[in-house]
MMTF fields as JSON, N, C-alpha, C and O atoms, coordinates in Angstrom:
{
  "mmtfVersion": "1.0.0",
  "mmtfProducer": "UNKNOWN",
  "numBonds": 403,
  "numAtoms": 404,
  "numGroups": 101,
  "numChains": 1,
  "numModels": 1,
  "chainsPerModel": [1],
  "groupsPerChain": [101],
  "chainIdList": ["A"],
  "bondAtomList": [4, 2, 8, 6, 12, 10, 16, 14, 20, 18, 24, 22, 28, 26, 32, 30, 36, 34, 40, 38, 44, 42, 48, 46, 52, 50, 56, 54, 60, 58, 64, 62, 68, 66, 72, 70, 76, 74, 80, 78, 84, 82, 88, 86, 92, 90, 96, 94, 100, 98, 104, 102, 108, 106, 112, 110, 116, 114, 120, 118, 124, 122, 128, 126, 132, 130, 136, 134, 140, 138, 144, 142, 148, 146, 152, 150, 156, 154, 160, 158, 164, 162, 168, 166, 172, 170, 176, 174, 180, 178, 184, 182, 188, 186, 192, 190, 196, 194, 200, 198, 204, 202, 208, 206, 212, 210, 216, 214, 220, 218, 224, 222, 228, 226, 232, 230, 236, 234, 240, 238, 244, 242, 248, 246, 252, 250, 256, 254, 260, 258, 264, 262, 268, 266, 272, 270, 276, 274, 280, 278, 284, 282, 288, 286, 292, 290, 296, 294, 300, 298, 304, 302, 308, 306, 312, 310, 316, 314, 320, 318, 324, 322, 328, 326, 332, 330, 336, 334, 340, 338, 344, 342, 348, 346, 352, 350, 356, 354, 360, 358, 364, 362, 368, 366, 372, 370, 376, 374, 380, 378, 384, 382, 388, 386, 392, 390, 396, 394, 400, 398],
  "bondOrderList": [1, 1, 1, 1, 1, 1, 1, 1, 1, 1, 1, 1, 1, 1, 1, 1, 1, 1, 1, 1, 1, 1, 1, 1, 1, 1, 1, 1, 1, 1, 1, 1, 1, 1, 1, 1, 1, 1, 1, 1, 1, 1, 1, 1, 1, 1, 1, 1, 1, 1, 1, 1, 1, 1, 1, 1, 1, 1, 1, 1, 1, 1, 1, 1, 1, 1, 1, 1, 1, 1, 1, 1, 1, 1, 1, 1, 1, 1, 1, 1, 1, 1, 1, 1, 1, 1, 1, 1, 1, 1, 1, 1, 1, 1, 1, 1, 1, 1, 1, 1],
  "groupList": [{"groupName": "UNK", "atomNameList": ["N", "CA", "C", "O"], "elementList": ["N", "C", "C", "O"], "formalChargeList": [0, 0, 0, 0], "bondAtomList": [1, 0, 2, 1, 3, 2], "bondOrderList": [1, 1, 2], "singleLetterCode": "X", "chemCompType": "L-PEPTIDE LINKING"}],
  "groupTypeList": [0, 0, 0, 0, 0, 0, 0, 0, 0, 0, 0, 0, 0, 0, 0, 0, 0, 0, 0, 0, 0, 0, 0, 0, 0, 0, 0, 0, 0, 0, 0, 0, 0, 0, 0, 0, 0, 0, 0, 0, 0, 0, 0, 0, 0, 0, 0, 0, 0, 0, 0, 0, 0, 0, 0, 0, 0, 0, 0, 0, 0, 0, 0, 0, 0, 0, 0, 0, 0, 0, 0, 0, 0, 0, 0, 0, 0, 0, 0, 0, 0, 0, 0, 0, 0, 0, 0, 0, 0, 0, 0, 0, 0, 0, 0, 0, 0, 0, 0, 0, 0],
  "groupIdList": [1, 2, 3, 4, 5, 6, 7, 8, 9, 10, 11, 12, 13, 14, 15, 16, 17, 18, 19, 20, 21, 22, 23, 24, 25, 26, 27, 28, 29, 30, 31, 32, 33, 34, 35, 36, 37, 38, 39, 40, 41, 42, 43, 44, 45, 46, 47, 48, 49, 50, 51, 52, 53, 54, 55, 56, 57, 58, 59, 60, 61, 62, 63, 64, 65, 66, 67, 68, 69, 70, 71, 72, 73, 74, 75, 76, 77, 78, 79, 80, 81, 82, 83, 84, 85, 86, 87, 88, 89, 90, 91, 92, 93, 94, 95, 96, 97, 98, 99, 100, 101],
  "secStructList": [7, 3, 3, 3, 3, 3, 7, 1, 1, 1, 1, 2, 2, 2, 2, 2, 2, 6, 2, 2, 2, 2, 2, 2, 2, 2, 2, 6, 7, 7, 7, 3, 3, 7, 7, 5, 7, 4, 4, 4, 1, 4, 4, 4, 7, 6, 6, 7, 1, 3, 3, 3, 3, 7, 4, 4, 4, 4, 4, 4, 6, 6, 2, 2, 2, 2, 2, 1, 6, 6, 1, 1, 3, 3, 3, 3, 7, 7, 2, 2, 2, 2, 2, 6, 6, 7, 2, 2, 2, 2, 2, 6, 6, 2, 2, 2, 2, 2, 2, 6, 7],
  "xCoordList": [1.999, 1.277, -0.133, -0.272, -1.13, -2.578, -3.034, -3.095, -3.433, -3.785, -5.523, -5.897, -6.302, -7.459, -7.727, -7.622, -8.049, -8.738, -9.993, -10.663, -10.585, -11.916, -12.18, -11.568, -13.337, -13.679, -15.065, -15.454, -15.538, -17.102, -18.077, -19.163, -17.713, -18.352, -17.461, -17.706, -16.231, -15.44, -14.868, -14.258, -14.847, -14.821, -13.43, -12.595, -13.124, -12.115, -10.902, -9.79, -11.356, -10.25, -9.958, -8.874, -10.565, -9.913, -8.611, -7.683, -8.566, -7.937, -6.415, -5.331, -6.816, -5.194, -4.764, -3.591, -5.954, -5.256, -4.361, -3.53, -5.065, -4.091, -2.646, -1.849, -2.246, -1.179, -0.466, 0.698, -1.143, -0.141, 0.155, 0.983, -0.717, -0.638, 1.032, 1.961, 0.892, 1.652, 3.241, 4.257, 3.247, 4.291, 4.822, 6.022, 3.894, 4.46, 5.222, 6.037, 4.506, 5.399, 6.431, 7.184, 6.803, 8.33, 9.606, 10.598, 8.862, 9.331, 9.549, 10.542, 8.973, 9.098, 8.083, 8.393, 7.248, 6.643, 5.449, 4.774, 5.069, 3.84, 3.16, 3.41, 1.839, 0.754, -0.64, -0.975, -1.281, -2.548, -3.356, -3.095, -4.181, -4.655, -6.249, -6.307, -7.347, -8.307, -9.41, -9.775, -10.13, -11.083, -12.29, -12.882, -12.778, -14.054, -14.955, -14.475, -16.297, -16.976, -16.972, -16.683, -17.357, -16.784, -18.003, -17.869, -19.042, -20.186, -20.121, -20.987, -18.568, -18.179, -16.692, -15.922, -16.55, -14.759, -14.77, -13.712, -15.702, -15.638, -15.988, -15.779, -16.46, -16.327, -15.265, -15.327, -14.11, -13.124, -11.611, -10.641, -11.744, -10.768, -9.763, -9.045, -9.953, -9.226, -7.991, -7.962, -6.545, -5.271, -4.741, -3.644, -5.559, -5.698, -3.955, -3.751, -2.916, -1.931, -2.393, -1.97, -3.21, -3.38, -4.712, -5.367, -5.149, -6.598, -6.089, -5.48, -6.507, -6.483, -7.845, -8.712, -8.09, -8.821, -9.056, -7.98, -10.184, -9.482, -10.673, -11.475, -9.787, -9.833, -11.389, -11.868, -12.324, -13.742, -14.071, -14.926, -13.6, -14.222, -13.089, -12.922, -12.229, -11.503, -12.18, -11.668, -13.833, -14.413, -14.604, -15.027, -14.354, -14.754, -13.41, -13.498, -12.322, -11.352, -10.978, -10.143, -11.895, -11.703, -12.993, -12.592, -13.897, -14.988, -14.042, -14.21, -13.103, -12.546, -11.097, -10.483, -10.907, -9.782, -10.457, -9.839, -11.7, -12.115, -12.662, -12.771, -13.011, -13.726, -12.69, -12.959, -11.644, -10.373, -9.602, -8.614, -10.012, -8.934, -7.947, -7.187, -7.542, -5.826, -4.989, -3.805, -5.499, -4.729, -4.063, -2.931, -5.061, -4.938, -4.1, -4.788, -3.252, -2.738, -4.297, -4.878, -4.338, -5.661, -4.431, -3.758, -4.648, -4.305, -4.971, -5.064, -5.47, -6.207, -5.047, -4.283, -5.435, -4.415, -4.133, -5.02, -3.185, -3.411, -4.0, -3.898, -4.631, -5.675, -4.714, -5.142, -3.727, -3.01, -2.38, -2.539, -1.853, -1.409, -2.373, -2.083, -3.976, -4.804, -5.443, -5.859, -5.276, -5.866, -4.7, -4.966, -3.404, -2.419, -2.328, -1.782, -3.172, -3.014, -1.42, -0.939, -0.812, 0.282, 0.778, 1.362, 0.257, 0.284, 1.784, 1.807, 3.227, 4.451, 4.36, 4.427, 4.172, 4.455, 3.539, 4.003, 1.835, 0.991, 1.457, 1.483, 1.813, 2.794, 3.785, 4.196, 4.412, 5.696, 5.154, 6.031, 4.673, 3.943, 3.153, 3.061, 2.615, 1.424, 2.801, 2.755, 3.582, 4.953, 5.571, 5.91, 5.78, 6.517, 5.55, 6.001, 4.08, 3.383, 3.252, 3.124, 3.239, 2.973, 4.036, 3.935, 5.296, 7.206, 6.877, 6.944, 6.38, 6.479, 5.23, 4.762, 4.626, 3.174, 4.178, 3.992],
  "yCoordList": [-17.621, -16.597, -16.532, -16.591, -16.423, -16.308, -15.127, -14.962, -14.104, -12.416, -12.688, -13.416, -11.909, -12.142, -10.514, -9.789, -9.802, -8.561, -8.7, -9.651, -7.001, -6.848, -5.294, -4.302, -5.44, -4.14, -3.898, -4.307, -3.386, -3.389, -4.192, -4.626, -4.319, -5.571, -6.474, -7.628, -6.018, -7.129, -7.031, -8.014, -5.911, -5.604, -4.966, -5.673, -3.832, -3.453, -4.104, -4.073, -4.687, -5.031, -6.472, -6.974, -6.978, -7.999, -7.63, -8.433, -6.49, -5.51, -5.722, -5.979, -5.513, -5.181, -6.616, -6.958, -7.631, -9.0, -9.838, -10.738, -8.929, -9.859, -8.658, -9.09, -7.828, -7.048, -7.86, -8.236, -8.092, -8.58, -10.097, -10.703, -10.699, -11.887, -11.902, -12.704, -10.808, -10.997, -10.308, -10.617, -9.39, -9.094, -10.403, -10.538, -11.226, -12.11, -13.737, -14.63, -13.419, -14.558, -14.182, -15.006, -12.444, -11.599, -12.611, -13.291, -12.212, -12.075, -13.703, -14.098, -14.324, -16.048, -16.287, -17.189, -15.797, -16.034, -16.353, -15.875, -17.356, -18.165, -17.558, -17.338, -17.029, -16.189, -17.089, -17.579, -17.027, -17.453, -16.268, -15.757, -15.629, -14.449, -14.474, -15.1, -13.751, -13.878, -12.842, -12.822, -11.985, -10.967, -11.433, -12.442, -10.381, -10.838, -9.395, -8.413, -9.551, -8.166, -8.411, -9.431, -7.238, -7.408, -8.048, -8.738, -7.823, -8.673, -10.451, -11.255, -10.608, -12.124, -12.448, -13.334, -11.347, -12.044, -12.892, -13.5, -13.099, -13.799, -15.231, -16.262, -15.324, -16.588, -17.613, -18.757, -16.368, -16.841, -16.359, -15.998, -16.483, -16.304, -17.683, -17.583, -18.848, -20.202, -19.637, -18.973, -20.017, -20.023, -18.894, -19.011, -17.195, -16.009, -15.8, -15.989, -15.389, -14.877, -12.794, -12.125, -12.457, -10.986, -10.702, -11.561, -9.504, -8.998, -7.316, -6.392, -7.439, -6.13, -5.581, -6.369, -4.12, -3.605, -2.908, -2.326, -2.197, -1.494, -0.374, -0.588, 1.217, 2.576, 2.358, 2.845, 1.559, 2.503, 1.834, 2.497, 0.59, -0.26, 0.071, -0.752, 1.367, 1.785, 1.674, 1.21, 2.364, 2.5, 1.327, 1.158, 0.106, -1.215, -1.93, -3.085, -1.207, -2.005, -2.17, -2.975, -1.085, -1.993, -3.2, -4.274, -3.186, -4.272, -5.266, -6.256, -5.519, -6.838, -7.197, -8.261, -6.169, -6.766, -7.005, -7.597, -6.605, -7.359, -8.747, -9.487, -8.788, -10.23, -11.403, -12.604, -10.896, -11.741, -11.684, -12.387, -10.967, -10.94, -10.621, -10.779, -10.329, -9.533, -10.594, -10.289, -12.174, -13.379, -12.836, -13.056, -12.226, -11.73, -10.368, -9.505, -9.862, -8.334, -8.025, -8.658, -6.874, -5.992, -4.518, -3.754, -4.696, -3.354, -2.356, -2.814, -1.251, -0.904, 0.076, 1.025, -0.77, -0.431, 1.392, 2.229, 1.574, 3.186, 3.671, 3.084, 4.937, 4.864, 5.547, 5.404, 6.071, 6.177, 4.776, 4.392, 4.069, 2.735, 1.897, 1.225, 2.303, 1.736, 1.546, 0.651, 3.241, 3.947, 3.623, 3.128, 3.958, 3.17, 2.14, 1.771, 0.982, -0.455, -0.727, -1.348, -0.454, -0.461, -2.116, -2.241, -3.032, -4.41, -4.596, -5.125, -4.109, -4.155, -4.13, -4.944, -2.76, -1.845, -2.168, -2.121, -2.599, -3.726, -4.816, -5.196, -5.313, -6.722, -6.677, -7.683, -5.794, -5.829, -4.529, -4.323, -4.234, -3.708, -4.737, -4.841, -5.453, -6.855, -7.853, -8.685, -7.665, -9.016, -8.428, -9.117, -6.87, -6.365, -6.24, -6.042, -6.353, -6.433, -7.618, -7.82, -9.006, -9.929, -10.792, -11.453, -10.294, -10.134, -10.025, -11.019, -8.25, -7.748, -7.906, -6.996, -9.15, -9.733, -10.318, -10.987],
  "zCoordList": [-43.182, -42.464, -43.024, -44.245, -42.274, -42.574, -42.066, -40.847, -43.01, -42.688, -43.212, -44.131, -42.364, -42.803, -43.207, -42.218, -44.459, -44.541, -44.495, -44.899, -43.614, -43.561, -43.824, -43.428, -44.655, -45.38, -44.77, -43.676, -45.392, -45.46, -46.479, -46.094, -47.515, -48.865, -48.92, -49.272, -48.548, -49.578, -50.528, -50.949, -51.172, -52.645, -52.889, -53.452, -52.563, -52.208, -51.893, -52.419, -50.936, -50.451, -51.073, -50.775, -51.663, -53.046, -53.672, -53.77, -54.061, -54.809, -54.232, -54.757, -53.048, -51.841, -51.699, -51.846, -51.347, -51.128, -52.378, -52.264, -53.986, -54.998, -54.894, -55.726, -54.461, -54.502, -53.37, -53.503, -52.353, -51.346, -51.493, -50.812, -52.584, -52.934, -53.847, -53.758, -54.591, -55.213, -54.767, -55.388, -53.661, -52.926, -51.864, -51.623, -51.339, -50.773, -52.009, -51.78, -53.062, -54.051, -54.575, -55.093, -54.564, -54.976, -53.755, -54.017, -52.314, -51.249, -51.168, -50.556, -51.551, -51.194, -50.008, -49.231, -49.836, -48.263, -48.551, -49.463, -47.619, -47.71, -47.035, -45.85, -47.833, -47.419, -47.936, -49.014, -46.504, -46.928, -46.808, -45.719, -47.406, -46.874, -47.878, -48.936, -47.36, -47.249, -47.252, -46.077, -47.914, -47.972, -47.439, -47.823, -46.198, -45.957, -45.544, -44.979, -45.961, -44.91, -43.374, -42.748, -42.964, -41.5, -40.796, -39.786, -41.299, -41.079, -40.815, -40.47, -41.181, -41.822, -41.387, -41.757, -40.406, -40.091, -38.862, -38.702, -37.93, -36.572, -37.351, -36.711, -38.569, -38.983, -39.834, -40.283, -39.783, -40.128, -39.541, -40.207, -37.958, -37.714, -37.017, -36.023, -37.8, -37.681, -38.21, -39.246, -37.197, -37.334, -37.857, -38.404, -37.8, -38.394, -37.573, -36.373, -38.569, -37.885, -37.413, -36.47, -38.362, -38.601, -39.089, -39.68, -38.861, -39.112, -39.761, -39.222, -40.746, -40.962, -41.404, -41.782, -41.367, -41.35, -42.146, -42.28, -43.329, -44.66, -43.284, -42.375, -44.265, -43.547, -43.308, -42.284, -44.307, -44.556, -43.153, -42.565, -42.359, -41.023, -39.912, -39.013, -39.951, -39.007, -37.587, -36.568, -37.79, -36.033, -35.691, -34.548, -36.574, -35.956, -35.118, -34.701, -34.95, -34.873, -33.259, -32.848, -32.256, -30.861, -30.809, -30.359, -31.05, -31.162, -31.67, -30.959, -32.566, -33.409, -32.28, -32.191, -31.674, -30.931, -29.683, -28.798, -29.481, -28.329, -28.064, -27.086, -29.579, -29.903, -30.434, -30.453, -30.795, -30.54, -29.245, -29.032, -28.541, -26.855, -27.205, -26.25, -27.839, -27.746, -28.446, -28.593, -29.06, -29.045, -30.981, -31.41, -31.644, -32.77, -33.117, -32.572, -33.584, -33.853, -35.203, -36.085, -34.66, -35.286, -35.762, -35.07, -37.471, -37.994, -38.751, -39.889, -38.704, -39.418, -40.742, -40.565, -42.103, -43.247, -43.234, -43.066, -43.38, -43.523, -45.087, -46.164, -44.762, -45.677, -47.425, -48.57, -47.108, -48.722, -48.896, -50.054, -48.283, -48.285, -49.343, -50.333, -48.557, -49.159, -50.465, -51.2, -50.378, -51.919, -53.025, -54.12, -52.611, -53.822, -54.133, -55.172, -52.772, -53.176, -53.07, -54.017, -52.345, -52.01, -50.972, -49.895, -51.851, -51.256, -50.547, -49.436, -51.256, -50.459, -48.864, -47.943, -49.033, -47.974, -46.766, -45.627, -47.069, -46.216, -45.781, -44.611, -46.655, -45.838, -45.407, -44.829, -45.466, -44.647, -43.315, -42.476, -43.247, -41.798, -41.187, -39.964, -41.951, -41.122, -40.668, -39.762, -41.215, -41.007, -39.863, -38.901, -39.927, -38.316, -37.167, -36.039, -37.398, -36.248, -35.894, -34.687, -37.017, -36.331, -35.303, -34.27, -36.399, -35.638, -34.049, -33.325, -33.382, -32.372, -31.651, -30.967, -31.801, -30.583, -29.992, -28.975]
}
């Protein structure tokens, strides 16, 4: 699975991608996944199974599903999810949305 996160710097959401890095090597599941500013995600959406969104780029998230056409699931992380860094519980919500496209 290839999840692309998008924040606003980038910075942040580093944070969430080594938690979910490391919830998907508990889980056995091959995760490619990826931090980018949002300034910088239309340049990396090659073979993107998922887009997530960290809370602070929530108003950006019909612009990103429009610029993917609907072909991408667009989530925007929930924002205590976020703040605990709660990498589990992110990936296994990005795994049931990408399940139910």
């Amino acid at each position: 699975m290839k999840i692309l996160l998008v924040c606003f710097a980038g910075m942040s959401t580093s944070i969430m991608m080594k938690k979910m890095k490391e919830s998907a090597a508990k889980k056995k599941i091959d995760l490619d996944i990826n931090a980018v500013p949002l300034s910088e995600f239309q340049d990396n959406l090659d073979g993107v199974n998922a887009i997530l969104l960290g809370p602070q780029v929530r108003y950006a998230v019909k612009d990103v599903e429009k610029t993917t056409e609907g072909k991408i699931p667009v989530m925007v992380i929930n924002s205590v999810d976020y703040g605990m860094m709660n990498g589990d519980k992110v990936l296994d919500e990005t795994i049931k949305m990408v399940k139910d496209k």
